[in-house]
NUTIZA-272250 format. One line per field, with one value per residue (C-alpha): residue in one letter; x, y, z. Coordinates in steps of 0.5 Angstrom, whole numbers, always signed. Each point is the difference from the previous one (the first is absolute). Last residue first. Example, Ala and Ser with C-alpha at 12.3 -4.5 7.8 and 13.67 -1.06 7.14 Angstrom:
! residues 2
dose = c(S, A)
u = c(+27, -2)
v = c(-2, -7)
w = c(+14, +2)
This chain:
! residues 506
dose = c(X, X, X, X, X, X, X, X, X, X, X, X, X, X, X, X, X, X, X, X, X, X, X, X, X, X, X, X, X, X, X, X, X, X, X, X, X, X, X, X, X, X, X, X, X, X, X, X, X, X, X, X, X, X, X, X, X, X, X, X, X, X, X, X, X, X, X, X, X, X, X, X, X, X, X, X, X, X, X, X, X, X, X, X, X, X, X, X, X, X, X, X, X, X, X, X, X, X, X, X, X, X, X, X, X, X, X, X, X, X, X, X, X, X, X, X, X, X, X, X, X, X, X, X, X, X, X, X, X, X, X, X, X, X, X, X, X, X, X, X, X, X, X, X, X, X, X, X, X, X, X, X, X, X, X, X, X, X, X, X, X, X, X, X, X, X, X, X, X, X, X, X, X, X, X, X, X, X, X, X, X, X, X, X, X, X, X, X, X, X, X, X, X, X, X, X, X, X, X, X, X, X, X, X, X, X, X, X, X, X, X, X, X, X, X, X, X, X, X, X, X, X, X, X, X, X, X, X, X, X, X, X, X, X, X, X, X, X, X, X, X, X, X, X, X, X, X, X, X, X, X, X, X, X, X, X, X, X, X, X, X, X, X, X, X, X, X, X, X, X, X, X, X, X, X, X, X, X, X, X, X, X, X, X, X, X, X, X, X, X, X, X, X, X, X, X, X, X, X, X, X, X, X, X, X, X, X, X, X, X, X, X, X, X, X, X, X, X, X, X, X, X, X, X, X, X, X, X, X, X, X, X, X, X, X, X, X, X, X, X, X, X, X, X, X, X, X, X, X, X, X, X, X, X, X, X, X, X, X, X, X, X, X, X, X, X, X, X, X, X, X, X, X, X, X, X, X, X, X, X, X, X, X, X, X, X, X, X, X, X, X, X, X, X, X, X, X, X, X, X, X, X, X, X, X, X, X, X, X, X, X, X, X, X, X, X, X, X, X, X, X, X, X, X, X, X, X, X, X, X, X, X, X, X, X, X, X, X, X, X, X, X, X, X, X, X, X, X, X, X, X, X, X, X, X, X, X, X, X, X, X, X, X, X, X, X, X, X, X, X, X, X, X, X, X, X, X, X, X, X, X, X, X, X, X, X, X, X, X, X, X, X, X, X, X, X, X, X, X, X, X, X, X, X, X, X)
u = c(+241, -2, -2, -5, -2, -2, -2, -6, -2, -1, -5, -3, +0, -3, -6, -2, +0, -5, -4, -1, +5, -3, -5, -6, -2, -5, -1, +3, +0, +7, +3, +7, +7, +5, +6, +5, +7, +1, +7, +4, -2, -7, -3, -5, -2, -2, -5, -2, -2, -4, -3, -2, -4, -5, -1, -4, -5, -6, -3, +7, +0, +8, -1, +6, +6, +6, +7, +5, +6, +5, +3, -3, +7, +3, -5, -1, +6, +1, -7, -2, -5, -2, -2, -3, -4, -2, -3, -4, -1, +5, -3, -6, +2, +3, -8, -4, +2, -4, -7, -3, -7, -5, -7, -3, +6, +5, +6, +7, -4, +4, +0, -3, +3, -2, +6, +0, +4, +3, -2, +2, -3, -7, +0, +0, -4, -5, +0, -1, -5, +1, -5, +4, +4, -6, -5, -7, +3, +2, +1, -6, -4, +7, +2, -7, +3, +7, -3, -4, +5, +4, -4, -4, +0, +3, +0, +7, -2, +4, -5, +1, +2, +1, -1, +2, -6, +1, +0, +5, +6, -3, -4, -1, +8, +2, +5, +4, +7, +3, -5, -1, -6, -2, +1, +4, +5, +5, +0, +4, -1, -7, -3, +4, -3, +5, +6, +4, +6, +7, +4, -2, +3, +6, -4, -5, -3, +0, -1, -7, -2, +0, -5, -4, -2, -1, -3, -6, +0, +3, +5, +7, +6, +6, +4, +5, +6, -2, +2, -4, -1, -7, -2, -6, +0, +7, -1, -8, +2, +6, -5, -5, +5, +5, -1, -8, +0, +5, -5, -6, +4, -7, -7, +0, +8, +1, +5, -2, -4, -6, -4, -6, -6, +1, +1, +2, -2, +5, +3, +6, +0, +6, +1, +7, +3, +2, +1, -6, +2, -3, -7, -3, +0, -3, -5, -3, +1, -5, -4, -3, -1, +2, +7, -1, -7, +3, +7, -5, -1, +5, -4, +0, -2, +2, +4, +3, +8, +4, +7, +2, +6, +6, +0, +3, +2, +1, -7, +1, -7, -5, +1, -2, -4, +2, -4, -5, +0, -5, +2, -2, +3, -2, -2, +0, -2, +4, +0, +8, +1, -5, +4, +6, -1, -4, -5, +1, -6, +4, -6, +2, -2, +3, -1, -6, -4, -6, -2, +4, -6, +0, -5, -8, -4, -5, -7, -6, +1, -8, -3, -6, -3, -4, -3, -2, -4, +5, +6, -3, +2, -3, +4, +4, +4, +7, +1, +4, +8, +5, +7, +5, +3, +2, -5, -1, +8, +3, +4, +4, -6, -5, -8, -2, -8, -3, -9, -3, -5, -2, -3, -8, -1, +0, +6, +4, +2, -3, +5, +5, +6, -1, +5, +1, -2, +2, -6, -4, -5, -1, +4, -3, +4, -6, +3, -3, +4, +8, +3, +6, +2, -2, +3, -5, -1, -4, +0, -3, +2, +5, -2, +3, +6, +3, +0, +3, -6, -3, +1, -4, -6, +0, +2, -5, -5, -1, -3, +5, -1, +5, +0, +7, +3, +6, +2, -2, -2, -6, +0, -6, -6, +2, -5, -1, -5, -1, -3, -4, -3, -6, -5, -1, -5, -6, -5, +4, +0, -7, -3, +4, -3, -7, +2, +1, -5, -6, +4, +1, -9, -1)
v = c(+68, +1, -7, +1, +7, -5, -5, +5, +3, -7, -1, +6, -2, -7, +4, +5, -6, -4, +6, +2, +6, +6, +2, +3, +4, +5, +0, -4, +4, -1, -2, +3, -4, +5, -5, +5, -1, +7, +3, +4, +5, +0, +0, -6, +1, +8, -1, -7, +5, +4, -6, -3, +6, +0, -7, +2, +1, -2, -6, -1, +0, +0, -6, +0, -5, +2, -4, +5, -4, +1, +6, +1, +1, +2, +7, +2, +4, +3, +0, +4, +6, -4, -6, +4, +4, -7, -2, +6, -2, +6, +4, +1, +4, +5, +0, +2, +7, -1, -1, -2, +2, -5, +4, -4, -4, +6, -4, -3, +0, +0, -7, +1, +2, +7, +3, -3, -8, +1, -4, -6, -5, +3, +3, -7, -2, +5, -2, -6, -1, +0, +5, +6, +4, -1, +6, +0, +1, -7, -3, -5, +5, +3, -5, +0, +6, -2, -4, +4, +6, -5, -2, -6, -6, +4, -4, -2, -6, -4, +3, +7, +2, +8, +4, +7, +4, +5, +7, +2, +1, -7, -2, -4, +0, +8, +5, -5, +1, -4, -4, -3, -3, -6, -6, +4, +0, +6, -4, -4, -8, +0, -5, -7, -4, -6, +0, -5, +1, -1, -1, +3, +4, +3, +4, +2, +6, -3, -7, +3, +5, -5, -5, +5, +3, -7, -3, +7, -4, -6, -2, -4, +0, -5, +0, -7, +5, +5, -6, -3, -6, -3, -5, +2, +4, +3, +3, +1, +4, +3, +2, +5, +3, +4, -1, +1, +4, +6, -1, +1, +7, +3, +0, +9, +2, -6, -6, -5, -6, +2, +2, -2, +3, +6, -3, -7, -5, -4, -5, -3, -7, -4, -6, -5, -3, -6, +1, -3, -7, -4, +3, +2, +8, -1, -5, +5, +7, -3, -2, -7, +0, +7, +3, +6, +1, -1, +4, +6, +0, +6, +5, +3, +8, +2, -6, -5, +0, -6, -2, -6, -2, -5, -7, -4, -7, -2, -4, -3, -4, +5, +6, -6, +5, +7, +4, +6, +5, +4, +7, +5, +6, +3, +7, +1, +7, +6, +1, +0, -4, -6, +0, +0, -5, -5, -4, -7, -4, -6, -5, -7, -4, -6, -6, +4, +6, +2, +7, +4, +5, +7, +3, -1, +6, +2, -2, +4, +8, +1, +3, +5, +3, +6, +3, +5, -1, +4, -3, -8, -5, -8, -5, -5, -2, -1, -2, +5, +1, +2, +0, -4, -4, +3, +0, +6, +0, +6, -5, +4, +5, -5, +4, -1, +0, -4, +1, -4, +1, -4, +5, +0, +6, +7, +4, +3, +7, +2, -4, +6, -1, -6, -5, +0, +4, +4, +2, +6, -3, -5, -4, +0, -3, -3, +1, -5, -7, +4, +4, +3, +5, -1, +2, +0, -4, -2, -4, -2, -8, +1, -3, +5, -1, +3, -7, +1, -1, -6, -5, +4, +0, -8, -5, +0, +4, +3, +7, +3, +5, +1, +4, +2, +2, +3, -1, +0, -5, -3, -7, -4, +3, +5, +4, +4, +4, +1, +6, +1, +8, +1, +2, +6, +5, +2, -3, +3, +6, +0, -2, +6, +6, -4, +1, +8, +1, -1, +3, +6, +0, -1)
w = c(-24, -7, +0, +6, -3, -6, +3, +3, -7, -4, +7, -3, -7, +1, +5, -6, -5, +4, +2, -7, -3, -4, +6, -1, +5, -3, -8, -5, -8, -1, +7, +1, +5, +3, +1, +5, -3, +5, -4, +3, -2, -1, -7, +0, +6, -1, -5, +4, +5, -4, -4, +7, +1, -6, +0, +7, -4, +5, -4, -4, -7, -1, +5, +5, +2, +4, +1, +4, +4, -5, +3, +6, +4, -5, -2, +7, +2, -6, -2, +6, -4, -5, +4, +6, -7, -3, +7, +1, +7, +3, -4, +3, +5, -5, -2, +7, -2, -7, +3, -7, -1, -1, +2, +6, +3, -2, -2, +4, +6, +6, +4, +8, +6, +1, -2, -7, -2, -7, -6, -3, +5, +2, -7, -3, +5, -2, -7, +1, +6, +6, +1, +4, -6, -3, +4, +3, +7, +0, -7, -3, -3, -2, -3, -5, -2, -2, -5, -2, -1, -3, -4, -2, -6, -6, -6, -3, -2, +5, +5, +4, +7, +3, -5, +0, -1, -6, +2, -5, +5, +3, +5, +6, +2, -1, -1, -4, +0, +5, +2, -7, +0, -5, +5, +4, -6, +1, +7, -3, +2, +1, +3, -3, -6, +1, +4, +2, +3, +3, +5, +7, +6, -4, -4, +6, -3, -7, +1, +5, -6, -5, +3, +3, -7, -2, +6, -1, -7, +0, +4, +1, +4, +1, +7, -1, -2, +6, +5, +6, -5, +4, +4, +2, +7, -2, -6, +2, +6, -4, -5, +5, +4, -3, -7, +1, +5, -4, -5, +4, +4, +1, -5, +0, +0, -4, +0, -5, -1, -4, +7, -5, +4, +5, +7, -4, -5, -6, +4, -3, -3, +0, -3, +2, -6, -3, -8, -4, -4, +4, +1, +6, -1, -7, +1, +6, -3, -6, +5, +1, +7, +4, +0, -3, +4, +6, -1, -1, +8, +0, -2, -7, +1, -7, -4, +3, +4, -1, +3, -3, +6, -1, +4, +5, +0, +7, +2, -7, -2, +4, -6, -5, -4, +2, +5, -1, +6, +0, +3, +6, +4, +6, +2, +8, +2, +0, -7, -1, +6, -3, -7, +3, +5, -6, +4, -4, -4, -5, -3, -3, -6, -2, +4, +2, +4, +1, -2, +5, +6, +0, +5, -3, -5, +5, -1, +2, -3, -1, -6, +0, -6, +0, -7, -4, -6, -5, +3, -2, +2, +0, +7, -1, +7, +1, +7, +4, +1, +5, +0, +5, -5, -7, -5, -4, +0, +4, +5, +6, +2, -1, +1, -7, +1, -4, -2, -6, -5, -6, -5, -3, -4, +0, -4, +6, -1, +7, +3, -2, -6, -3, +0, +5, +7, +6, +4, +0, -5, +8, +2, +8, +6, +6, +6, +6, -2, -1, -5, +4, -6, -7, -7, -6, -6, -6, -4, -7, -3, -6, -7, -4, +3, +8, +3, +7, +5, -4, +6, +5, -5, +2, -6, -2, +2, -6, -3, +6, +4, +5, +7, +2, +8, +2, +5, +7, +5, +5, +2, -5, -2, -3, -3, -8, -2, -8, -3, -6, +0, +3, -4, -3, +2, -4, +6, +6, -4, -3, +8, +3, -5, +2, +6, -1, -5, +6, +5, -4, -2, +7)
């Protein structure tokens, strides 16, 4: 008697003593089932909707956490749990307790990976207290679908173009298309026979084509400029900046496909022929800042005789020297230094370090299938999906280790052919007359992701090429990120300046 006796109270200690059960979030799908890969967000707002805060790496960035699933339908509750992926702390249990806005996305669109790409699948954000301490379970239903693609209207001046690329469709095997706003010049409709050269603009990271509505919008800056007299005719042009792997950046890729080869092929002859273009490489001006100012180079130099000149500002690493502040070739490692030092990844204009790149890359993985960031859509994933080689499994190969950093160096000879200093310097007999004159770069020296250290490094070798590149490299003292030394205005004079005088030339 005395042994059953210690052996249930032995049983109601350890009930009684055992900890809660942990946090955890159990999520359904209410609508048709689907795979992906499925985020919850807590935010302190709901404003905007957590889902819309996915990206955002800074102090201030909502927690996720991530987990991939497959056929996720109405009778299977998917848990995220301490096991899931999570950002910026390291494990659900982490969490400080408190009031959070909770919102469930499952990213399911194979062709876009923006959070908001049509067919995936959200919850209503809703507020609940947490606490890992108390254990609890919190229940979200995805009910909402993100709705098929659909143009903002359109009007005398703006216009959308949306064409299946057959390159791009035959490479991954399923239809892929191509999109671009159109902006029309002032008095387009007067002369049904005038044509008109083209300003090709690609945005920074991720800028989708649907800009031209925002630039064109009652009483901008953009807007006044573009109506003015005195402003050259024009026909804008604005890239898409989303694909299977985020920003496609425009250019052939062992992972994104032959987007530079669709572009050139498919993509601008429709809108030369569609909109009354010159269909003349003289009359093809580009342009872009940032993600659009790598892109920018690089299309001029990869298609020299396809395009005129162009203008860059703040472009993504120009010399892989300077990937950010990682060189590839001689780094051991991007999240660290030789000291041990975390590699920053964005700072204010101060100096002051705003995140890392292991934090950074972090959150990428949270977003990224498998837990990994050379699948979220993101920067540096999409920057490794374009740069990088495609790996036996179908899937970019990652230039570092996706928890440590470590540098992966046999994926780096395929690097190189991005390395647009390094294709300049190697090929400059061939390429040096055919872009000469045709470089103008603007770059903050304080700029926000140190992507001033790059430029320098081109611009050591540009000023020494022979024969001589007449490239216009301008610096901002003490500006940050995508600071331009021209104004729109002055920019647009000078690249009709460059079209007469191609046409003189000839």
């Amino acid at each position: 008697m005395r042994t059953s006796w210690i052996a249930v109270l032995a049983t109601f200690l350890l009930f009684q003593s055992s900890p809660p059960a942990g946090l955890r979030f159990e999520v359904a799908n209410l609508l048709q089932p689907s795979s992906g890969r499925l985020l919850v967000i807590l935010a302190q707002s709901d404003r905007p909707d957590p889902r819309n805060t996915i990206g955002d790496a800074g102090t201030n960035a909502s927690i996720i956490l991530g987990r991939d699933v497959e056929n996720l339908g109405a009778n299977i509750r998917a848990v995220l749990d301490n096991r899931a992926a999570a950002f910026p702390i390291q494990k659900l249990d982490e969490l400080p307790a408190g009031d959070y806005y909770v919102q469930a996305l499952l990213a399911s669109n194979r062709d876009l990976k923006s959070p908001n790409a049509p067919g995936n699948l959200y919850s209503n954000a809703r507020r609940f207290h947490l606490d890992p301490r108390a254990g609890s379970t919190v229940q979200l239903e995805l009910t909402k679908s993100i709705p098929a693609e659909e143009f903002p209207p359109e009007n005398d001046f703006i216009k959308y173009v949306k064409i299946q690329s057959d390159l791009l469709s035959r490479f991954h095997g399923r239809p892929i298309y191509l999109r671009a706003g159109i902006i029309l010049p002032k008095d387009y409709t007067v002369d049904e026979n005038r044509r008109f050269p083209l300003r090709i603009h690609i945005g920074g990271y991720g800028a989708r084509y649907t800009a031209v509505e925002r630039l064109m919008g009652a009483g901008s800056d953009f807007r006044r400029m573009w109506l003015s007299s005195d402003t050259p005719r024009f026909i804008y042009v604005q890239l898409d900046g989303d694909g299977p792997y985020g920003d496609p950046y425009q250019v052939n890729s062992d992972n994104n496909g032959p987007y530079g080869d669709a572009l050139t092929k498919e993509l601008i002859p429709y809108i030369e022929k569609r909109f009354r273009a010159v269909a003349e490489p003289r009359a093809r001006l580009l342009d872009g800042e940032s993600t659009g100012g790598w892109v920018s180079l690089a299309l001029k130099i990869f298609y020299p005789d396809f395009f005129n000149a162009v203008w860059s500002s703040c472009p993504d690493g120009a010399d892989f020297r300077g990937f950010q502040i990682v060189n590839i070739y001689s780094d051991r490692n991007a999240y660290v230094d030789d000291n041990g030092s975390e590699r920053p990844s964005k700072r204010d204009l101060d100096g002051r370090v705003e995140f890392t790149i292991r934090r950074e890359c972090q959150m990428e993985n949270v977003l990224g299938d498998a837990d990994n960031w050379t699948l979220s859509g993101q920067q540096w994933g999409a920057w490794n999906a374009t740069y990088g080689p495609r790996g036996t499994d179908g899937r970019p190969v990652a230039l570092w280790h996706s928890k440590t950093g470590v540098i992966n160096k046999s994926a780096i000879e395929h690097w190189k052919r991005y390395d647009l200093h390094l294709v300049l310097q190697q090929n400059w007999r061939m390429l040096g007359p055919r872009v000469r004159g045709k470089f103008h770069i603007s770059v903050g020296e304080a700029d926000n992701y140190y992507l001033n250290n790059a430029v320098h490094m081109l611009d050591e070798f540009l000023k020494t090429a022979d024969p001589p590149a007449d490239a216009r490299i301008a610096y901002g003292r003490g500006r940050g990120h995508c600071w331009n030394s021209l104004s729109e205005a002055e920019m647009m004079k000078e690249m009709a300046l460059a079209v007469e005088e191609v046409g003189k030339a000839k």
